[in-house]
C-alpha positions as CSV (number, residue, x, y, z in Angstrom):
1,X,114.1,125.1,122.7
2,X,112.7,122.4,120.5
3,X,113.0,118.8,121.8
4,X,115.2,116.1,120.0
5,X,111.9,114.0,119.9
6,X,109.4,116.8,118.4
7,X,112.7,117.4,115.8
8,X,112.8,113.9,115.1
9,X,109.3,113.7,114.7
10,X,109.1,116.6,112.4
11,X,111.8,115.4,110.2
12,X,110.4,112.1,110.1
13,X,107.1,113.8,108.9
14,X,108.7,116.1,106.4
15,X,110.5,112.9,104.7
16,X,107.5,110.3,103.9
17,X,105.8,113.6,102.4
18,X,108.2,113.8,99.9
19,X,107.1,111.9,97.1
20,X,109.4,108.4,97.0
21,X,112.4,108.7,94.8
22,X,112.2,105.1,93.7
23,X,108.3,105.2,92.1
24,X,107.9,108.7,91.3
25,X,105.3,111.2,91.1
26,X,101.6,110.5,89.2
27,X,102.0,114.5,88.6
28,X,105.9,114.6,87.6
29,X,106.6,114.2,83.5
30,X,107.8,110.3,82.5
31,X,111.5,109.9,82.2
32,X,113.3,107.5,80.5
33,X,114.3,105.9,83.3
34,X,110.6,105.6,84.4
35,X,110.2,103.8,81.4
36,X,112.7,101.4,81.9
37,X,111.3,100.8,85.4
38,X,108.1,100.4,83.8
39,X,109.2,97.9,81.0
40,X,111.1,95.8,82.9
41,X,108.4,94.7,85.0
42,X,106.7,93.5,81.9
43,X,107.8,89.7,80.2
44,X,108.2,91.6,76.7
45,X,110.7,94.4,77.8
46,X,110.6,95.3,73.6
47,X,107.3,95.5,73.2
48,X,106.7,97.7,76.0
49,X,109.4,100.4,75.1
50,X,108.3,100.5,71.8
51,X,105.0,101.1,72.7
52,X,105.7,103.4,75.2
53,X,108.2,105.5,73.2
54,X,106.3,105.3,69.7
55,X,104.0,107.9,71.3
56,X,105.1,111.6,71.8
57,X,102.1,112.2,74.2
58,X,103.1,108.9,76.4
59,X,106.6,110.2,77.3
60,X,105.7,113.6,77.8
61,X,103.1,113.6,80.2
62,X,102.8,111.7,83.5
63,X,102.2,108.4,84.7
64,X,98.6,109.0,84.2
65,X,98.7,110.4,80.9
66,X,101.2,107.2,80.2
67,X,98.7,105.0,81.6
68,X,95.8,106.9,79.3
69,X,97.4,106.7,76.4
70,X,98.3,102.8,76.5
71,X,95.0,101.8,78.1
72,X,93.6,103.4,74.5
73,X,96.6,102.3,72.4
74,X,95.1,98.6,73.9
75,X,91.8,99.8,73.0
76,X,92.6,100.4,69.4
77,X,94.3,97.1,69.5
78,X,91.4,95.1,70.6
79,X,88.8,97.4,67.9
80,X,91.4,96.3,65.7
81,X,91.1,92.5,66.1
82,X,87.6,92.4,66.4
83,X,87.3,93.8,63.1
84,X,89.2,91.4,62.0
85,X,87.3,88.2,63.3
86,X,84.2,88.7,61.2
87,X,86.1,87.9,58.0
88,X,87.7,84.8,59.1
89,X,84.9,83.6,60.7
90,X,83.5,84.3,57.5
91,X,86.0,82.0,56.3
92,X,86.8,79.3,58.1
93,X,85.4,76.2,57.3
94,X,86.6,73.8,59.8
95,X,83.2,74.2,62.5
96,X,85.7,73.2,65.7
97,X,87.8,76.6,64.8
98,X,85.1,78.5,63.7
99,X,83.6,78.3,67.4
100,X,87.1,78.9,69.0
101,X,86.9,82.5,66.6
102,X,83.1,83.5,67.8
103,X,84.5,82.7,71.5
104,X,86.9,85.1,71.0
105,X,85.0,87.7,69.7
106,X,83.5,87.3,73.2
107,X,86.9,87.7,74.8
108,X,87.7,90.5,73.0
109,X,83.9,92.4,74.1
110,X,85.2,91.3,77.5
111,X,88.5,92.5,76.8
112,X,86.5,96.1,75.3
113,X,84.8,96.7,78.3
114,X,87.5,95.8,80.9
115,X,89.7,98.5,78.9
116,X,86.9,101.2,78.9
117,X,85.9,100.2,82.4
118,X,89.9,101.0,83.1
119,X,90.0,104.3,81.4
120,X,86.8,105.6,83.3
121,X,88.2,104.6,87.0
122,X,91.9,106.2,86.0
123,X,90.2,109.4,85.9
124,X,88.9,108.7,89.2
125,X,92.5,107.9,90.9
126,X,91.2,104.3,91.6
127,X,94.8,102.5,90.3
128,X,93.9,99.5,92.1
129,X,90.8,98.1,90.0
130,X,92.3,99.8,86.9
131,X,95.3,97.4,87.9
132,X,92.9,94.5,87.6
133,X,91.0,95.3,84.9
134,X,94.2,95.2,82.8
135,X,95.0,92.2,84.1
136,X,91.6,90.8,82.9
137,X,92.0,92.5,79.7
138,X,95.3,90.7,78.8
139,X,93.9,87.0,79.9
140,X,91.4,87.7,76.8
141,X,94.2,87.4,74.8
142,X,95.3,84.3,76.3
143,X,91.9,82.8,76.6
144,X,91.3,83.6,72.8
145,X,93.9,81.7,71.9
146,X,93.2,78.6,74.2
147,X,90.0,78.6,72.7
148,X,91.1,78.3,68.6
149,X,92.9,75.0,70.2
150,X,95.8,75.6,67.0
151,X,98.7,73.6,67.4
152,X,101.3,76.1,69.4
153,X,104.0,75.3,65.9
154,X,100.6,76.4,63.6
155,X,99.4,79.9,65.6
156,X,96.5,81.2,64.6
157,X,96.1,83.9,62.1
158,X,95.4,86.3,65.1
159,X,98.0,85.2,67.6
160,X,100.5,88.3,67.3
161,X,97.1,90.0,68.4
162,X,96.5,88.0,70.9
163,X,100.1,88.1,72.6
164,X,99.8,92.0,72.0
165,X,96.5,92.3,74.0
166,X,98.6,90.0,76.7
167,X,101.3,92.6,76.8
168,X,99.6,95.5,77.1
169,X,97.8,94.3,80.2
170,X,101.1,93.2,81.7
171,X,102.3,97.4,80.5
172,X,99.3,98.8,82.3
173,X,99.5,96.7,85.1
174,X,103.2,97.9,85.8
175,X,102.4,101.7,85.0
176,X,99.5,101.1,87.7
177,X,102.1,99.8,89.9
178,X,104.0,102.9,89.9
179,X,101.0,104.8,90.5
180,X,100.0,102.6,93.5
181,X,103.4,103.0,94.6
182,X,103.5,106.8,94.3
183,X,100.0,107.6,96.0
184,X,100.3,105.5,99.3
């Protein structure tokens, strides 16, 4: 006869390895609802879902895939802008905003590697500095902007851009904390 304890015990172990019902499975396909989860941790609730849904591949893989695919939708994003900065650098004759533009080309090769750095250690399972590193990421955004010192009514020609870089750390970050969540 089995002991009320050893059954408790048993039980209790069976339960926490079940993966927790409230932050899902890294290995179990994205649902809608984990995309709402996802997106309403973020400050642009939007943004994120139409990020997230506006690729087939995000919402039909897993949280990791989902993570993948926005770390290198960010990626694109931040190619994107750098690209961009050459030509108004170009021209851009006020010197004070010129310098703000070449800092940010900086933030956005910070904001590169941090993104890259992320995609390399999400293949390795470590969530945790991938967390961070988006984090980082999306403060480049912030920082660039800081640094063209525009008037907040006059944004600068990049600011959408630089809000976007923002959001998608704050998208990764919450995808990472549902991977966190689901591995411990």
């Amino acid at each position: 006869m089995v002991s009320s304890s050893t059954l408790f015990l048993c039980l209790s172990m069976a339960l926490l390895s079940l993966p927790s019902p409230s932050f899902g499975d890294p290995q179990q396909n994205v649902t809608n609802k984990d995309i709402d989860i996802i997106c309403s941790k973020t400050p642009d609730y939007d943004f994120c879902w139409r990020t997230i849904k506006s690729n087939p591949l995000a919402t039909r893989g897993t949280l990791v895939s989902l993570a993948k695919t926005t770390i290198e939708a960010a990626i694109a994003e931040v190619n994107d802008t750098y690209k961009q900065l050459g030509p108004i650098i170009t021209i851009t004759s006020d010197q004070s905003i010129k310098q703000g533009y070449q800092l940010c080309l900086g933030h956005y090769i910070g904001a590169a590697a941090s993104l890259k750095d992320a995609l390399l250690l999400l293949n390795k399972s470590d969530f945790r500095t991938v967390r961070v590193l988006a984090a980082s990421a999306g403060q480049e955004g912030i920082l660039c902007e800081k640094e063209l010192g525009i008037e907040p009514n006059k944004p600068s020609p990049i600011r959408v851009r630089n809000d976007n870089l923002s959001r998608y750390g704050s998208i990764i970050w919450a995808i990472t904390n549902r991977l966190i969540s689901a591995s411990d």
